[in-house]
N, CA, C and O atoms as CSV, one atom per row, in Angstrom:
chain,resi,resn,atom,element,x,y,z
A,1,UNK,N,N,-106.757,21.814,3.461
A,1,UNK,CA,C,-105.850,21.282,2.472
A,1,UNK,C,C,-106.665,20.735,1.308
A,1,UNK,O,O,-107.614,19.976,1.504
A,2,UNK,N,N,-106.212,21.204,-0.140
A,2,UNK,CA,C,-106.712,20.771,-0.969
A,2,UNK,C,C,-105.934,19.680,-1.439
A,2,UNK,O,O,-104.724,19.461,-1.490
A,3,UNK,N,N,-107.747,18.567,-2.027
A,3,UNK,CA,C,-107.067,16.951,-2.568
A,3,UNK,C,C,-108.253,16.785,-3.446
A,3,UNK,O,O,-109.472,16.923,-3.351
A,4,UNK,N,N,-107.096,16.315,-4.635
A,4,UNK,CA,C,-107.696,16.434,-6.263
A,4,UNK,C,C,-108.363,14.907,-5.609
A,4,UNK,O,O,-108.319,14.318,-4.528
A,5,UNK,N,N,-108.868,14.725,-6.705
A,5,UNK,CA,C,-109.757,13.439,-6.846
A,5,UNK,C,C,-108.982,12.425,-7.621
A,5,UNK,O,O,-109.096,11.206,-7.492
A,6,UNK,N,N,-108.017,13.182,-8.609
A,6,UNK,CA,C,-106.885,11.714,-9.313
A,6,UNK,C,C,-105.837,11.719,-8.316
A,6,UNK,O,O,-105.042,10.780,-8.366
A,7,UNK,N,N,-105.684,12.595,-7.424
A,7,UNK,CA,C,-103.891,12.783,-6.527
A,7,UNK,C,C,-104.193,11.327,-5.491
A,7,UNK,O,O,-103.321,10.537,-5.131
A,8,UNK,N,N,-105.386,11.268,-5.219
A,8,UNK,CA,C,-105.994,10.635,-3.966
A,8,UNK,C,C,-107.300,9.514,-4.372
A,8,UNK,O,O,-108.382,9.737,-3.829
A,9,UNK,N,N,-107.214,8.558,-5.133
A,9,UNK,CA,C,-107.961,8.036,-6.254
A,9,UNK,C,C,-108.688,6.991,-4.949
A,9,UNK,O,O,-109.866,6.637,-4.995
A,10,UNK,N,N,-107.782,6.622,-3.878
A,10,UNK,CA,C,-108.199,5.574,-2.441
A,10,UNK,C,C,-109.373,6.317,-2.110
A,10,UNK,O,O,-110.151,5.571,-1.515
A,11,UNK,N,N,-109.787,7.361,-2.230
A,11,UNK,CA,C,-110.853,7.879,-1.063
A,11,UNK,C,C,-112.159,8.129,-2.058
A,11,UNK,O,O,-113.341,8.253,-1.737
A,12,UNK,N,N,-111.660,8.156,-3.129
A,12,UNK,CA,C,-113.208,8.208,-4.059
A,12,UNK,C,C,-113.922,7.324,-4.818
A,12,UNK,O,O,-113.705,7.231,-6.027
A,13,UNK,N,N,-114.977,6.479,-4.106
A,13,UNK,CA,C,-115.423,5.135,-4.356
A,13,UNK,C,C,-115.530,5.266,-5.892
A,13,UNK,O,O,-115.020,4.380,-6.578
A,14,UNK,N,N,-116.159,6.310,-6.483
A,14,UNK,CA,C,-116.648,6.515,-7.770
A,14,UNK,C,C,-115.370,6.586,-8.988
A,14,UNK,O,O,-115.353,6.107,-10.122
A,15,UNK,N,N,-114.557,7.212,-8.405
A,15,UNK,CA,C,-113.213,6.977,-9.471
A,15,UNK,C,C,-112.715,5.433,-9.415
A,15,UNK,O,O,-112.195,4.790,-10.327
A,16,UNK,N,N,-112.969,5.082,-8.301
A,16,UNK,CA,C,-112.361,3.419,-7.891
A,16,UNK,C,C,-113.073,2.694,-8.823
A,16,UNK,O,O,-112.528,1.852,-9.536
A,17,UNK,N,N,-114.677,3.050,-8.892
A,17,UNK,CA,C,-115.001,2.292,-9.662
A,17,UNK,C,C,-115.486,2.054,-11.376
A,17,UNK,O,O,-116.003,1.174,-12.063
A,18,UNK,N,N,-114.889,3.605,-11.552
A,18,UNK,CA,C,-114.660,3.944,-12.890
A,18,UNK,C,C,-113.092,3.463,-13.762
A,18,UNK,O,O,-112.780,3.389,-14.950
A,19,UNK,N,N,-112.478,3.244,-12.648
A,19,UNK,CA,C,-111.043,2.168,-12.817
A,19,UNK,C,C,-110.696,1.333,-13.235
A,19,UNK,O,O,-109.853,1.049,-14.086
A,20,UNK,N,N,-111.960,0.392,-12.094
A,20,UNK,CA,C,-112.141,-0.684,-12.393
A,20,UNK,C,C,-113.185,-1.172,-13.533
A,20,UNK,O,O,-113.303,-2.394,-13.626
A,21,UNK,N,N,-113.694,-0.645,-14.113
A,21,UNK,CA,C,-114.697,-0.637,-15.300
A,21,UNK,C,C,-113.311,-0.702,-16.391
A,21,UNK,O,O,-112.666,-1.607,-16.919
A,22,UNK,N,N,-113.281,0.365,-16.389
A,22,UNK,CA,C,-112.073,0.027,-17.794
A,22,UNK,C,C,-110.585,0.465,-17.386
A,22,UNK,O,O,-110.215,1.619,-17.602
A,23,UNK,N,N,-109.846,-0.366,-16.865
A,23,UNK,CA,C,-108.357,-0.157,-16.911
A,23,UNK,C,C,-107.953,0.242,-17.902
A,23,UNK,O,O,-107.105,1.027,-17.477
A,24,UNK,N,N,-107.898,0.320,-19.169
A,24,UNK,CA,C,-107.398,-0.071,-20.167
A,24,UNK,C,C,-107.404,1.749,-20.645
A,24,UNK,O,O,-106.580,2.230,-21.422
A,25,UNK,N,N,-108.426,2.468,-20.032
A,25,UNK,CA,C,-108.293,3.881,-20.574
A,25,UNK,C,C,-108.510,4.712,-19.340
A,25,UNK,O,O,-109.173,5.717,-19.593
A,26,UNK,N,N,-108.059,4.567,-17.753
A,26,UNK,CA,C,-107.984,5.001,-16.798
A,26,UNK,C,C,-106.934,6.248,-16.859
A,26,UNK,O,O,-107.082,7.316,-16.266
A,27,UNK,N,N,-105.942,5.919,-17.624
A,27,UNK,CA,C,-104.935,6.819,-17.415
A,27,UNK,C,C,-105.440,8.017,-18.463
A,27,UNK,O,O,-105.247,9.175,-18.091
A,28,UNK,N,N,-105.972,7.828,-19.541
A,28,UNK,CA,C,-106.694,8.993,-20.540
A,28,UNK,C,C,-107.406,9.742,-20.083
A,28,UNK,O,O,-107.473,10.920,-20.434
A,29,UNK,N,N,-108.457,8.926,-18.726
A,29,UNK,CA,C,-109.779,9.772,-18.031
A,29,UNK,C,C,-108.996,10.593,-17.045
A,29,UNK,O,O,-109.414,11.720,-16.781
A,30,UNK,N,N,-107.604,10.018,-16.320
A,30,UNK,CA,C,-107.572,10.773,-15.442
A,30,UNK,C,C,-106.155,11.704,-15.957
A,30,UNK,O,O,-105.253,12.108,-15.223
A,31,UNK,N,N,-106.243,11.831,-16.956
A,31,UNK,CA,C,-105.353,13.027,-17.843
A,31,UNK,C,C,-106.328,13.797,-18.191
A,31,UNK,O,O,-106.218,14.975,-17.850
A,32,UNK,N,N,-107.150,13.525,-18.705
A,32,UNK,CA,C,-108.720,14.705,-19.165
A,32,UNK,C,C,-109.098,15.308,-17.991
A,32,UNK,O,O,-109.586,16.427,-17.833
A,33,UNK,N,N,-108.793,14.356,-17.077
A,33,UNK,CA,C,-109.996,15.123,-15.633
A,33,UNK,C,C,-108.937,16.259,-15.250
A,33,UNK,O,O,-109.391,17.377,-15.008
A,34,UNK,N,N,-107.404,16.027,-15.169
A,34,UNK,CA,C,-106.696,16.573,-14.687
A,34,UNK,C,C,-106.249,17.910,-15.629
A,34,UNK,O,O,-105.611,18.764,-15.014
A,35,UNK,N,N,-106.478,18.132,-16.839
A,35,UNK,CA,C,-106.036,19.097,-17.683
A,35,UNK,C,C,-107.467,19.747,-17.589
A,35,UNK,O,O,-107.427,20.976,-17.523
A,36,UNK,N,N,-108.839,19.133,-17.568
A,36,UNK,CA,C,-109.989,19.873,-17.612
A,36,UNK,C,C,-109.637,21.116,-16.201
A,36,UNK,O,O,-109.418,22.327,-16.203
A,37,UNK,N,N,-109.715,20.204,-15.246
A,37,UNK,CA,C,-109.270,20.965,-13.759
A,37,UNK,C,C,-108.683,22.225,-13.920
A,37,UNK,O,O,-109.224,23.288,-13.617
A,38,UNK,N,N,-107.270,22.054,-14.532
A,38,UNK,CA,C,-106.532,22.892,-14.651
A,38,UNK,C,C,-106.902,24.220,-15.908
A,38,UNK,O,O,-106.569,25.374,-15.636
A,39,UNK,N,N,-107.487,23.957,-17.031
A,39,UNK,CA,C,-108.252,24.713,-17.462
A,39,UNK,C,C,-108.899,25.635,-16.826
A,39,UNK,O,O,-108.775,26.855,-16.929
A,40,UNK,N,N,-109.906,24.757,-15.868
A,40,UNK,CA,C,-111.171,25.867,-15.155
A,40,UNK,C,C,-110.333,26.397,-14.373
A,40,UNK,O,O,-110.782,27.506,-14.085
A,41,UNK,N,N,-109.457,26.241,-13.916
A,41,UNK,CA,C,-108.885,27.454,-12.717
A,41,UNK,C,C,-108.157,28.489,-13.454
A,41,UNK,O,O,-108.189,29.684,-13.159
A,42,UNK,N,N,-107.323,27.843,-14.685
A,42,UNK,CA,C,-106.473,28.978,-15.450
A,42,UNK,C,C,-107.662,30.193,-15.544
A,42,UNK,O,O,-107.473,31.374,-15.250
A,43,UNK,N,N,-108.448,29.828,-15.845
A,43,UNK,CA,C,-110.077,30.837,-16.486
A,43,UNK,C,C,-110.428,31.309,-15.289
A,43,UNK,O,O,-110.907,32.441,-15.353
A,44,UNK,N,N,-110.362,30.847,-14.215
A,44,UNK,CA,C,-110.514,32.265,-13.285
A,44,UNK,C,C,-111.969,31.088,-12.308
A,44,UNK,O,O,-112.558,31.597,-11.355
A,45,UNK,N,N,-112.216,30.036,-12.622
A,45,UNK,CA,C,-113.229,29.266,-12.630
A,45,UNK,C,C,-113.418,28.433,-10.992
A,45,UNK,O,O,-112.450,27.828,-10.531
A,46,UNK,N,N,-114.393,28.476,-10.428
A,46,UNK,CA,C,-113.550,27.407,-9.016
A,46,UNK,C,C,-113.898,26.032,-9.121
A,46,UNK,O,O,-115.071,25.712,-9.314
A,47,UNK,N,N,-112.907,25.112,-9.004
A,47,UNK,CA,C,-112.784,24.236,-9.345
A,47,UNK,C,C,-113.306,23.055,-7.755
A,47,UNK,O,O,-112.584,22.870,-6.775
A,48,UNK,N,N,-114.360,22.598,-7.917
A,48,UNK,CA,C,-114.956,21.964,-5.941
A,48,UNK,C,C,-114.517,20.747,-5.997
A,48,UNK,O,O,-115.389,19.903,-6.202
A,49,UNK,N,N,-113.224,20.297,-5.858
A,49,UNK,CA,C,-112.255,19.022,-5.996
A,49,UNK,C,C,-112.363,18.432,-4.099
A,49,UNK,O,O,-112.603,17.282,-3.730
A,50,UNK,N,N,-112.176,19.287,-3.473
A,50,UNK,CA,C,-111.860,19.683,-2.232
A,50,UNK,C,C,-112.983,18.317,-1.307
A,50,UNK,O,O,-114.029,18.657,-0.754
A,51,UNK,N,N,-112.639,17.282,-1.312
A,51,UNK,CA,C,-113.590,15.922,-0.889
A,51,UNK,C,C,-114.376,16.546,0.323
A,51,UNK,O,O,-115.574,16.770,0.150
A,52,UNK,N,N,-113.834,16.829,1.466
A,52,UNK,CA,C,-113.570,17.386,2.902
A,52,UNK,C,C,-115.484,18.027,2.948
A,52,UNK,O,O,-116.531,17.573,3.409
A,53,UNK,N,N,-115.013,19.501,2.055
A,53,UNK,CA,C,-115.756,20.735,1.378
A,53,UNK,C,C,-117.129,19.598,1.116
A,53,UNK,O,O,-118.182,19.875,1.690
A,54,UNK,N,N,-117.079,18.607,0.430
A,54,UNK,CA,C,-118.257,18.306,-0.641
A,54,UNK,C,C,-118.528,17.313,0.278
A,54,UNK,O,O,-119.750,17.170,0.224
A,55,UNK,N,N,-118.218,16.790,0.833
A,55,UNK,CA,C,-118.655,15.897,2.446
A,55,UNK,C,C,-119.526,16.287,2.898
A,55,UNK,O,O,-120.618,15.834,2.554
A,56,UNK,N,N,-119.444,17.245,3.818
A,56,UNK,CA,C,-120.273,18.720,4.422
A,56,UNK,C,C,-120.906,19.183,3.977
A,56,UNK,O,O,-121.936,19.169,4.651
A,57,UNK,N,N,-121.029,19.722,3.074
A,57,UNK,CA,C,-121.831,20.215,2.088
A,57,UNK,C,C,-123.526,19.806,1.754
A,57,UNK,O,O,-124.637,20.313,1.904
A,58,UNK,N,N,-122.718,18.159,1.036
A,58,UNK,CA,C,-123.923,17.312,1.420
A,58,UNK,C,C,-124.704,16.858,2.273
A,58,UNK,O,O,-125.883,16.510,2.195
A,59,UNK,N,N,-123.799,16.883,3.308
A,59,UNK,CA,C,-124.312,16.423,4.666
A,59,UNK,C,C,-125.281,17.040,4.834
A,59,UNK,O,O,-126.322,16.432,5.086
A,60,UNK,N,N,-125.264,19.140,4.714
A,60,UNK,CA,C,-125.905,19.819,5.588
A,60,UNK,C,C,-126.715,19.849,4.232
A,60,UNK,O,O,-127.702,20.500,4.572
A,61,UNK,N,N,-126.879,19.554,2.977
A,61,UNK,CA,C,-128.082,19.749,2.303
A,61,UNK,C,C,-129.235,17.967,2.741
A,61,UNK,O,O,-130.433,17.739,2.913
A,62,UNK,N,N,-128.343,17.391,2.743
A,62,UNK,CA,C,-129.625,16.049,3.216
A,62,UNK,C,C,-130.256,16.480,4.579
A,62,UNK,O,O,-131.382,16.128,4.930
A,63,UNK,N,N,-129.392,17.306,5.340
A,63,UNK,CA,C,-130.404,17.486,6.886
A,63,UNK,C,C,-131.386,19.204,6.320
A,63,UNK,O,O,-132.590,19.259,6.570
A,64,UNK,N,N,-131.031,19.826,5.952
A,64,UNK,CA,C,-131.806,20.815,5.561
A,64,UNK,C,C,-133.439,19.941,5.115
A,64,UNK,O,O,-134.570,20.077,5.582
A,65,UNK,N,N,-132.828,18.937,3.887
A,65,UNK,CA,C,-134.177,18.117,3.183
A,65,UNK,C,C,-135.032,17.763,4.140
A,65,UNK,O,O,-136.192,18.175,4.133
A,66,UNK,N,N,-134.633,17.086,4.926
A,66,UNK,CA,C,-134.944,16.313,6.066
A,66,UNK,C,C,-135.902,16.912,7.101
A,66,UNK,O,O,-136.863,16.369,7.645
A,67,UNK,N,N,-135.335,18.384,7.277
A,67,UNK,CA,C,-136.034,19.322,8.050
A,67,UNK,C,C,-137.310,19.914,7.055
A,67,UNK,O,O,-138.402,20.188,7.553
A,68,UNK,N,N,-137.081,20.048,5.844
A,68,UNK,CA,C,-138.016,20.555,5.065
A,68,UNK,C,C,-139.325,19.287,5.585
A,68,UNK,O,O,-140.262,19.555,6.337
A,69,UNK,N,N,-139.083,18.037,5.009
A,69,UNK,CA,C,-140.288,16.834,4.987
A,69,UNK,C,C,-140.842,17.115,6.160
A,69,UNK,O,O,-142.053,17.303,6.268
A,70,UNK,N,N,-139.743,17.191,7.486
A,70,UNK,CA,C,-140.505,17.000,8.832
A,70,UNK,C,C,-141.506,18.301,8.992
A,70,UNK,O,O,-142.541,18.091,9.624
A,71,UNK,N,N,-141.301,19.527,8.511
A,71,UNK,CA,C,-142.213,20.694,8.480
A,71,UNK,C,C,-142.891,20.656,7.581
A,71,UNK,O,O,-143.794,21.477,7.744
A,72,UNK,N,N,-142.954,20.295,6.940
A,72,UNK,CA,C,-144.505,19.657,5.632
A,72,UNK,C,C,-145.157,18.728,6.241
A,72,UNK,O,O,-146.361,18.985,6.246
A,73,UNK,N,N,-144.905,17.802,6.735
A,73,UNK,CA,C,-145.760,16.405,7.219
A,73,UNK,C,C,-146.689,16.992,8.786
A,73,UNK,O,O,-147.683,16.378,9.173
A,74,UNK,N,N,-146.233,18.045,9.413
A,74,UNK,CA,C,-146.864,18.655,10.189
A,74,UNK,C,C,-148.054,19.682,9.750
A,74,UNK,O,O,-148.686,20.297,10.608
């Protein structure tokens, strides 16, 4: 299941705390973020919103790193 990053604003520390920085133009950033979005997909573009996806992702690139250091230090 796909979940935008403005639909679901609770789960992304970094929007939380781009919020809280400036209330005052939260709703502009997350109209830009949301029409940019929609842009890149109209264009045929993939859009990696998908939290879940980019969780994992990272996960398995910090243990890849991880494995790299431990086979260098040997």
């Amino acid at each position: 299941m796909r979940r935008s990053l403005i639909s679901n604003p609770n789960k992304s520390p970094l929007l939380q705390r781009l919020l809280r920085k400036a209330p005052a133009t939260n709703k502009e950033m997350e109209n830009r973020m949301k029409w940019t979005n929609v842009l890149y997909k109209a264009e045929g573009l993939r859009v990696k919103d998908d939290e879940d996806m980019l969780r994992s992702s990272l996960k398995e690139w910090g243990d890849q790193s991880e494995n790299i250091v431990e086979k260098m230090q040997k």
